[in-house]
N, C-alpha and C positions, 0 to 999 in steps of 0.2 A: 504494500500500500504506500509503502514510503516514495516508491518510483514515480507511484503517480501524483501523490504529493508534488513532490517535486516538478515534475513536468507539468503540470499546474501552474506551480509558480514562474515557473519559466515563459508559459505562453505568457501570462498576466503582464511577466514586466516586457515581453514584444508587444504587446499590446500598448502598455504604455510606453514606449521608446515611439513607436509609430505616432502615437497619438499627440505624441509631444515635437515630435517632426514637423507635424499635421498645421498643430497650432505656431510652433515658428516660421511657418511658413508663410502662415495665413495674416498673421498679423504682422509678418517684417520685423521680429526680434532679430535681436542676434545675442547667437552666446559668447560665455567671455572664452577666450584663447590660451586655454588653461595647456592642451594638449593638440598638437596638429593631427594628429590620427584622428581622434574623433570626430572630425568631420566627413570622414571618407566611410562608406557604407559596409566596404569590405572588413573593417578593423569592428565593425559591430556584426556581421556575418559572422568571423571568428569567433567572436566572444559567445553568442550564443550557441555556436559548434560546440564550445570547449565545454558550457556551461552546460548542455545537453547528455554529454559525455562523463561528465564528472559523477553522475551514478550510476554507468555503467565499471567506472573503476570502484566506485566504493561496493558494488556490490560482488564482483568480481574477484577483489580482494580478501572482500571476506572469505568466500567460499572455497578460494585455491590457495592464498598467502599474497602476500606482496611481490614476490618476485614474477611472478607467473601473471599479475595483473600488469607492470611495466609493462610486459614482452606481447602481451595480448594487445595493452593501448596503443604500445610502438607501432605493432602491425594494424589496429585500426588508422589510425593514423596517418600511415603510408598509403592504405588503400582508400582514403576518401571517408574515413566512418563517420566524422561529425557533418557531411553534407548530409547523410543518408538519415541519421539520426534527427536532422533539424525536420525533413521532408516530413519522416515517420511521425514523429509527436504532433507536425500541423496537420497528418491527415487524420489522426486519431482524436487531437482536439476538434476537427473540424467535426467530424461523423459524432463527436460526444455531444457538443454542439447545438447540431442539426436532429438528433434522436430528444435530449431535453426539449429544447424549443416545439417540438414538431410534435413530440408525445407517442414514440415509437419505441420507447421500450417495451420486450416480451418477459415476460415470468414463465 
């Protein structure tokens, strides 16, 4: 339950990173120049790959040890896992979603 927890909170704050996008956009703010990265869309791509990924190591750690959860994320890593992982959680948020709203859950 923890997973999903989590992946909860992860849509919530894309939610609000978007929404706040949304608003500086609209009204012509601008933010202050704390960090040149975060203006670039990619550097908030990553972060929510990484954040996406971060319980699949905590869980994975538990279950096998620490060493074996490295060498697991090494290889997710190289193979693309936190793009796969971001797609995953917005289609599952999406269909959780659309089943509440819509009033499609079965028992």
């Amino acid at each position: 339950i923890g997973f999903y927890i989590s992946t909860l909170l992860a849509v919530w704050g894309l939610y609000a990173f978007c929404y706040q996008r949304v608003f500086i956009a609209a009204f012509n703010l601008s933010m202050p120049k704390s960090f040149v990265g975060l203006d670039t869309v990619g550097y908030w791509i990553g972060t929510m790959g990484v954040l996406l990924t971060v319980p699949i190591i905590c869980s994975i750690a538990l279950e096998r040890g620490a060493w074996k959860a490295t060498t697991k994320v090494l290889n997710m890593l190289v193979s693309g896992g936190p793009l796969f992982f971001m797609f995953h959680m917005g289609t599952k948020a999406h269909y959780f979603a659309r089943t509440i709203l819509s009033g499609g859950a079965k028992y």
